[in-house]
N, C-alpha and C positions, 0 to 999 in steps of 0.2 A: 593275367598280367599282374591282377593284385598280390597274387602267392611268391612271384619273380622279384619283386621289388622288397616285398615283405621278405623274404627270407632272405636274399642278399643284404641287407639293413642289420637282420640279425647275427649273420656272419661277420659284418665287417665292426660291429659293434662289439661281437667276441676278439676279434683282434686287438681293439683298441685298449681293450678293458684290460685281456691279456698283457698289451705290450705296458701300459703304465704299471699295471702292478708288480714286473719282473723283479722290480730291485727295492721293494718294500722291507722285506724280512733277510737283508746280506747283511754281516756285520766284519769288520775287518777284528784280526786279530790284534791282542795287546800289544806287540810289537811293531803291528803297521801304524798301530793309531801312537804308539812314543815316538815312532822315529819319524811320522810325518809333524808330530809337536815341537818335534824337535826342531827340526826343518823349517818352520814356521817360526819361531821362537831365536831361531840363529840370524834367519834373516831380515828379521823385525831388529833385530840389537845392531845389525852390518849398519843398516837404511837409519838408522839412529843416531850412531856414529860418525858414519859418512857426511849427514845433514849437520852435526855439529863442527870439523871439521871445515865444512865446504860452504859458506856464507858468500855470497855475493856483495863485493865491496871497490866503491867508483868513489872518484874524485873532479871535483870541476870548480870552477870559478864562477861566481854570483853575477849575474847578468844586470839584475837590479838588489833592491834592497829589500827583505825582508816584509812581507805583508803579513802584519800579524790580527789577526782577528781573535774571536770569541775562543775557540777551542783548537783553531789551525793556524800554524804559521807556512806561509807558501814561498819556497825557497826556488826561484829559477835560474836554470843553467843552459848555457847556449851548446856545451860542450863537455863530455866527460871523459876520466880516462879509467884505464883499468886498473887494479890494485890485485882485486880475484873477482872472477868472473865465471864459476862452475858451472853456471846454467847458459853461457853464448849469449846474454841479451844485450851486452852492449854494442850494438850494431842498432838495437833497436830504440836504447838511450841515445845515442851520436848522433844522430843522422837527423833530427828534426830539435834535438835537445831534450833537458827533461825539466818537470815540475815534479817537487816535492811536497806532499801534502802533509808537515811532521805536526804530530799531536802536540799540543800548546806542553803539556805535563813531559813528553820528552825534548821539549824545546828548552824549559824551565831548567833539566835536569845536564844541560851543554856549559864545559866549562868555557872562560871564554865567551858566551853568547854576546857581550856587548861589539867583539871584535866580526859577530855577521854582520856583513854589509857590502856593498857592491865592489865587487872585485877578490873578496876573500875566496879564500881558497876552503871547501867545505869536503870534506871526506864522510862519508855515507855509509852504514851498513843494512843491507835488507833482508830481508827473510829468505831461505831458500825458495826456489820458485816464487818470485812475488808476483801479487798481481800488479795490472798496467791497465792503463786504458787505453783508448782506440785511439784514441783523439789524437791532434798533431801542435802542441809537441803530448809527448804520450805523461799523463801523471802517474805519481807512484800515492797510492794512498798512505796515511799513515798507519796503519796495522801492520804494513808491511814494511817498515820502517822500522830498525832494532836500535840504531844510533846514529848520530850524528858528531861531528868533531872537525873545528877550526885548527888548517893544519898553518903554521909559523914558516913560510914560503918568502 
């Protein structure tokens, strides 16, 4: 029984050892390896492109007025609309509203800032894919926050 087990052990261990090392020593050739660089390199510049082009940018009305603290100022909005919208999430700004979490230093840098305040009209730009939170209404952090601007409505 011992020799049965024992030696099947050693068989199926020759398989294994076999099958991992098949593709140890393959090397593609100079050609596969530029045009797959290439390929890689083409659509790293598309997805580059694309993402500079295609920003995500809503507009809404100040629900209240500006809460500014230490490093954030917290901009809320009962409602927004579209401007561009590459990535589909405003469905998921509208629908509960949104808070903006914008970094004091790009708050600083809004011309206009004295004219935030309840009922202005605030135009937004955020990062491709930004992040969101769960929460309801959903925030936008400020890293994901590229500008802000007081639009004359």
């Amino acid at each position: 029984m011992k020799k049965i087990i024992l030696s099947s052990m050693l068989i199926s261990s020759v398989f294994v050892i076999s099958g991992c090392s098949s593709g140890v020593n393959t090397t593609a050739s100079a050609g596969q390896t530029t045009k797959r660089t290439g390929e890689i390199s083409s659509s790293t510049s598309a997805v580059r492109e694309s993402n500079q082009k295609s920003r995500p940018i809503f507009e809404g009305r100040l629900t209240m007025d500006p809460i500014i603290e230490k490093d954030t100022v917290i901009l809320s909005f009962e409602s927004v609309d579209i401007v561009c919208d590459p990535d589909a999430i405003h469905d998921v700004l509208d629908s509960n509203g949104v808070v903006l979490n914008v970094d004091k230093k790009l708050y600083d840098k809004t011309k206009n800032k004295d004219k935030v305040r309840y009922g202005a009209i605030i135009e937004f730009t955020l990062t491709p894919t930004p992040a969101l939170t769960f929460s309801i209404p959903p925030q936008v952090p400020g890293d994901s926050i590229e500008s802000i601007k007081v639009l004359d409505k």
